[in-house]
C-alpha positions as CSV (number, residue, x, y, z in Angstrom):
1,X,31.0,84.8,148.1
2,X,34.7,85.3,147.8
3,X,36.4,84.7,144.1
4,X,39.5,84.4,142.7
5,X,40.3,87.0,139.9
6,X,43.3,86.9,137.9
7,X,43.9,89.9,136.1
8,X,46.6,90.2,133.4
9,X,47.1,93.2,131.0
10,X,47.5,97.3,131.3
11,X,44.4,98.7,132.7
12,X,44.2,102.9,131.9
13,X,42.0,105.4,133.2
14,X,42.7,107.7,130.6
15,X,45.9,109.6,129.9
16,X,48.5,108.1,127.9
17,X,50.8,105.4,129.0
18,X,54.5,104.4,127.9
19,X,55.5,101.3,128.3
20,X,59.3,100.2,127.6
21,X,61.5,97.0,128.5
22,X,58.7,95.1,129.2
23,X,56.6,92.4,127.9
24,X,52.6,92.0,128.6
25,X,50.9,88.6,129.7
26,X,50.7,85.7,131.9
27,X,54.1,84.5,132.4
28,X,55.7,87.1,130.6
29,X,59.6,87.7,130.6
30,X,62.2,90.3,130.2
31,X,65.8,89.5,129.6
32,X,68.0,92.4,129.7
33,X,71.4,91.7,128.3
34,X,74.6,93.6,126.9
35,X,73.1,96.0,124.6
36,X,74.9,95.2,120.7
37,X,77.8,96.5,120.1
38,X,77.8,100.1,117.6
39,X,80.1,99.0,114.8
40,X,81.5,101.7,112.6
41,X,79.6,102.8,109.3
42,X,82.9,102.7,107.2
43,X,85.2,99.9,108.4
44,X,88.7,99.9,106.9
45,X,91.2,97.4,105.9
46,X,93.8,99.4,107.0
47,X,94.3,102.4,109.2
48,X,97.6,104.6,109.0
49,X,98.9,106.7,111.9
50,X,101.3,110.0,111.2
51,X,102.9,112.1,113.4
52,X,104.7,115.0,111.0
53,X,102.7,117.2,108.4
54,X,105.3,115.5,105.8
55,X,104.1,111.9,106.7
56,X,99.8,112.9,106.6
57,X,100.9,114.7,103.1
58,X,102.9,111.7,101.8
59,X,100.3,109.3,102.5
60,X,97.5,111.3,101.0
61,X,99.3,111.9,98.0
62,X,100.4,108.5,97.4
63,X,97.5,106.6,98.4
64,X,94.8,109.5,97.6
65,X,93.1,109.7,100.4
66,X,91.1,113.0,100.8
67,X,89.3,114.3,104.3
68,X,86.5,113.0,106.1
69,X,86.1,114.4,109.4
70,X,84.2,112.6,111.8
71,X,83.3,113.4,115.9
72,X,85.8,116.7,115.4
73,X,88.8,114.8,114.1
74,X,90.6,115.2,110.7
75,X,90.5,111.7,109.6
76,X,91.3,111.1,106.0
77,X,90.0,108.0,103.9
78,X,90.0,106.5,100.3
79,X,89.9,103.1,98.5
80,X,93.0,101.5,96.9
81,X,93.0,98.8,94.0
82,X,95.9,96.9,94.6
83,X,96.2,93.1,92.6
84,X,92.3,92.3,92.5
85,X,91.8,93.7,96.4
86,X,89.4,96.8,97.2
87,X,91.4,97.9,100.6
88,X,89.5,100.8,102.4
89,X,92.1,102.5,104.1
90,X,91.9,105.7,107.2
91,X,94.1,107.4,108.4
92,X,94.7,110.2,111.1
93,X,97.9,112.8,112.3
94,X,98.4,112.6,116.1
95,X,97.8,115.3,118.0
96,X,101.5,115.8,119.0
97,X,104.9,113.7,118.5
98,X,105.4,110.7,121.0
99,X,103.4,107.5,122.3
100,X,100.9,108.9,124.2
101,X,99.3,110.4,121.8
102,X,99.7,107.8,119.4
103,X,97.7,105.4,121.7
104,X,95.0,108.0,121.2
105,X,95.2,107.7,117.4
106,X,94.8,104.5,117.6
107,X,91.8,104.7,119.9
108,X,90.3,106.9,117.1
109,X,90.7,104.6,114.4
110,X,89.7,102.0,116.3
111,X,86.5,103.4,117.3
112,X,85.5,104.8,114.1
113,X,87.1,102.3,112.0
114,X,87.5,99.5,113.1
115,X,90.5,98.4,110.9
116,X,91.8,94.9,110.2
117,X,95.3,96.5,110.7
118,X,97.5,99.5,112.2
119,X,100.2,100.7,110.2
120,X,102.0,103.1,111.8
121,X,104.2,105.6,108.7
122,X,106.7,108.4,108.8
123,X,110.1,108.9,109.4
124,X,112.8,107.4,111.6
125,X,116.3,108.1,112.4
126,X,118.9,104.9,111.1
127,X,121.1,103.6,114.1
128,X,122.7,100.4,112.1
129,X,125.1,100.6,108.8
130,X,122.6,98.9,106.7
131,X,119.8,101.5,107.4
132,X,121.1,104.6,105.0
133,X,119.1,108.0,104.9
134,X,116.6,107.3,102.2
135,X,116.5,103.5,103.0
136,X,113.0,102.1,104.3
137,X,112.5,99.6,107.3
138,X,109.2,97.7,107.7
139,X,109.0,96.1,111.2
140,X,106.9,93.8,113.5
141,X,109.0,94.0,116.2
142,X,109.7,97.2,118.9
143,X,112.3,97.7,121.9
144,X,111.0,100.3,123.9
145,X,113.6,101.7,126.0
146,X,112.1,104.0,128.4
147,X,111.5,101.9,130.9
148,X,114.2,101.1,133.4
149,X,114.7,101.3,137.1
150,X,116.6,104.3,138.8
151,X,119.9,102.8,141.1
152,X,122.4,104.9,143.0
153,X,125.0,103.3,140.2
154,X,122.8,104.8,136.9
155,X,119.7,103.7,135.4
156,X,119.4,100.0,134.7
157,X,117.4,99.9,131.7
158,X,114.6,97.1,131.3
159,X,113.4,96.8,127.9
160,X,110.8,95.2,126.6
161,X,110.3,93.9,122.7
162,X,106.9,93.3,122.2
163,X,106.0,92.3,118.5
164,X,103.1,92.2,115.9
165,X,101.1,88.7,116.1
166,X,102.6,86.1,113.5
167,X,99.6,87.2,110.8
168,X,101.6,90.2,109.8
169,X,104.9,88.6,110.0
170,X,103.9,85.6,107.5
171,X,102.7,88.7,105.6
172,X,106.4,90.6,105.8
173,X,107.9,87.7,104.7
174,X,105.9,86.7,101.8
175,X,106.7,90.4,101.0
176,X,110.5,90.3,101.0
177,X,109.8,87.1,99.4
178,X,108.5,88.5,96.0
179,X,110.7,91.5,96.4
180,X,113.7,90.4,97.5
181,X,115.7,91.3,100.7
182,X,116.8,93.8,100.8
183,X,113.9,95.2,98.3
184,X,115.4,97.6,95.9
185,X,113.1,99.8,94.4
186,X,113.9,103.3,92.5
187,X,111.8,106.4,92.3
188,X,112.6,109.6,90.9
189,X,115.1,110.5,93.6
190,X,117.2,107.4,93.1
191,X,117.6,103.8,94.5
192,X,116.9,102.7,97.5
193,X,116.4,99.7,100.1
194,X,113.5,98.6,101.8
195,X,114.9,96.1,104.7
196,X,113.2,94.7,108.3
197,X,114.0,94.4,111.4
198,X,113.9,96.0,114.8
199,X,113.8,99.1,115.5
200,X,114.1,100.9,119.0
201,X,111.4,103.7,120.1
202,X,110.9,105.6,123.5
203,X,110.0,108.8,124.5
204,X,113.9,110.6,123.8
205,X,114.7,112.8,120.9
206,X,118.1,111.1,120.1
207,X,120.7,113.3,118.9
208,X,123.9,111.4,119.2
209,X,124.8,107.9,117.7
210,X,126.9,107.2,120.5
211,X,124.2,107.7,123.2
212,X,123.8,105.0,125.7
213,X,120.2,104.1,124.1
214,X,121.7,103.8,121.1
215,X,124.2,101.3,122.7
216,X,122.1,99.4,124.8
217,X,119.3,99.0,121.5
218,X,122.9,97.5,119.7
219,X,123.3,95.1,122.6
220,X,119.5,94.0,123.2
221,X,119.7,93.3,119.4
222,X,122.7,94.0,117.3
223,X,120.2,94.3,114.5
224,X,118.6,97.1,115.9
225,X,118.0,99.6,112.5
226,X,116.2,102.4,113.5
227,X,115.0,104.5,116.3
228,X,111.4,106.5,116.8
229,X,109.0,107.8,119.7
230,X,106.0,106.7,118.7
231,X,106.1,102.2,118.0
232,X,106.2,101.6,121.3
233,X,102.7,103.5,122.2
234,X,101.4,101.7,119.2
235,X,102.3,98.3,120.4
236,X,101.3,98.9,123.8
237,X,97.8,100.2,122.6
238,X,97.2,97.3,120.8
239,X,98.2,94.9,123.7
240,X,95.6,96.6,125.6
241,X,92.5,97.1,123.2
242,X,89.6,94.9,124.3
243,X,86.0,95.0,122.9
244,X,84.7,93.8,119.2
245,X,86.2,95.9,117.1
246,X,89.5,94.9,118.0
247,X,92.4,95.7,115.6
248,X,94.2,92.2,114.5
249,X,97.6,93.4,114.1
250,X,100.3,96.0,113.5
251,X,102.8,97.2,111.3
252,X,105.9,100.0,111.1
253,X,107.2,101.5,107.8
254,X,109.8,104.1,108.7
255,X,111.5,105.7,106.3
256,X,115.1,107.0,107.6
257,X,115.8,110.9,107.1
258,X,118.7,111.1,109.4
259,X,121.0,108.9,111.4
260,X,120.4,109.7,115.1
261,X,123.1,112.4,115.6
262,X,123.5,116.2,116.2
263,X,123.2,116.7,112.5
264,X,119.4,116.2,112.1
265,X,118.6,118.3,108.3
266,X,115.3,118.7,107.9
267,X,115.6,118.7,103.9
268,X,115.8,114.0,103.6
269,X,112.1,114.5,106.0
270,X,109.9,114.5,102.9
271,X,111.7,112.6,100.6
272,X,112.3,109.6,103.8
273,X,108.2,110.2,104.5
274,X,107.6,109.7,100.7
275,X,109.7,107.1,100.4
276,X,107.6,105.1,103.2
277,X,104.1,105.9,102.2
278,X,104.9,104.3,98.6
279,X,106.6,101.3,100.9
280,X,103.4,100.9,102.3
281,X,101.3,101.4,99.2
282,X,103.6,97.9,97.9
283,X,102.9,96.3,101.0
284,X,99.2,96.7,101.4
285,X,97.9,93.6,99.5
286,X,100.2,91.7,101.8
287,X,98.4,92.4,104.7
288,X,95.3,90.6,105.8
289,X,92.8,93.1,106.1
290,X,89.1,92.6,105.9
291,X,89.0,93.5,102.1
292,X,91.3,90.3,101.4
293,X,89.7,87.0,100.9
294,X,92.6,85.3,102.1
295,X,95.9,87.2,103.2
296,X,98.1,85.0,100.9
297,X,96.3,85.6,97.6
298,X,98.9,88.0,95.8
299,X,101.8,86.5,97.6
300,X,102.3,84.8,93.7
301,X,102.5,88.1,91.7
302,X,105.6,89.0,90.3
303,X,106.2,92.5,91.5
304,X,107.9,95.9,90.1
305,X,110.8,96.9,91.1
306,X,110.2,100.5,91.0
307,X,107.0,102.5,92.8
């Protein structure tokens, strides 16, 4: 007589048997979705990019960092008490000067770190009469000059100004705010000024103030103040990150250690790098990293006016 027989189960023989993705049982079902995403072990409020052995020296020294090498790369890391806040801060050197491979920094950081912001520290070279060697500019917002389109008449440059989302801005002007703007702060090498605004950056080494970047930066923005080769590759590789550990936002503390012409002395490079890692020290509690409870809570604090 012919019978139905349902059979449900793992039957064996013998041997051993390995079973995975699967489920077992009548009606049984296996989703498969997007596997979690890995999120780093030691997040950070903050991650800093350098380019110069002056700038990764600077910033250890004045925000005592000490190394931590991760995957084969010289990161650096410590914690920073700053007006109630615990900020875990990283930090890496590029590999060499220019964007490209400060978009890989930022890949780094971003991968191992996952920090709330970017701040990208070091020297720049002062195209604008308010931006003296020694002075400070803190920035949201980049012109990058390279690109541009090739005519039989010159090169017709088209820039492009991207700028940090408004987050950090609120944050830069709560800053000058308590501090005053200009800030003035002295050290042991003097006074100096802490100011914002836009700075230029491209892939050109510029050694003459009268270059045509340097024009064309004074009339896409008269208040151009500095110039670099490495903002631009940060902006960009923020534009472009995607996935969950996204960075929120960006930020540029240049310290000037020359003034964009033939006479480029190396001597101002660690004093201007100094100068900008203690800017940044200052501006840490401003910014609204993951430490922070709320980005605006030490916007009341009287600050000092020296660092």
């Amino acid at each position: 007589m012919n019978q139905d027989i349902t059979n449900s189960g793992i039957v064996s023989y013998g041997g051993q048997t390995t079973v995975t993705q699967s489920a077992i049982g009548s009606g049984a079902k296996v989703t498969l979705g997007r596997p979690a995403a890995a999120h780093p072990a030691s997040r950070a409020g903050v991650g800093v990019i350098t380019v110069l052995s002056e700038e990764a020296n600077a910033v250890r020294e004045v925000l005592g960092l000490h190394r931590v090498p991760k995957s084969g790369l010289p990161f650096m890391e410590g914690n920073l008490e700053a007006r109630g806040q615990n900020i875990h801060i990283a930090a890496i050197r590029t590999l060499k000067m220019g964007p490209r491979s400060t978009v890989t920094a930022f890949d780094h950081l971003r991968r191992h770190y996952s920090p709330a912001v970017v701040a990208l520290t070091g020297i720049g070279g002062g195209i604008h009469p308010d931006a003296a060697i020694g002075d400070v500019v803190v920035t949201t917002r980049v012109i990058y000059y390279d690109q541009r389109r090739e005519t039989p008449t010159g090169p017709r440059p088209r820039g492009e100004a991207p700028e940090a989302p408004a987050a950090i801005g609120h944050a830069l002007n709560a800053y000058f705010t308590d501090y005053g703007e200009p800030a003035v702060f002295d050290d042991e090498s003097g006074r100096y000024r802490v100011h914002t605004g836009p700075i230029g950056s491209g892939d050109a080494v510029i050694a003459n103030s009268d270059s045509h970047i340097v024009r064309y930066l004074a009339d896409f923005n008269e208040h151009t103040l500095a110039v670099d080769m490495e903002a631009g590759g940060l902006s960009q590789a923020f534009h472009e990150q995607a996935g969950e550990a996204a960075v929120r936002g960006w930020v540029i503390v240049r310290g000037i250690s020359d003034d964009a012409s033939e006479q480029k002395p190396h001597d101002p490079h660690q004093l201007a790098a100094r100068r900008a890692a203690l800017v940044l020290r200052t501006l840490l509690p401003y910014l609204p990293t993951d430490q922070s409870s709320h980005p605006a809570e030490g916007w009341l604090w009287k600050p000092s006016s020296s660092v």
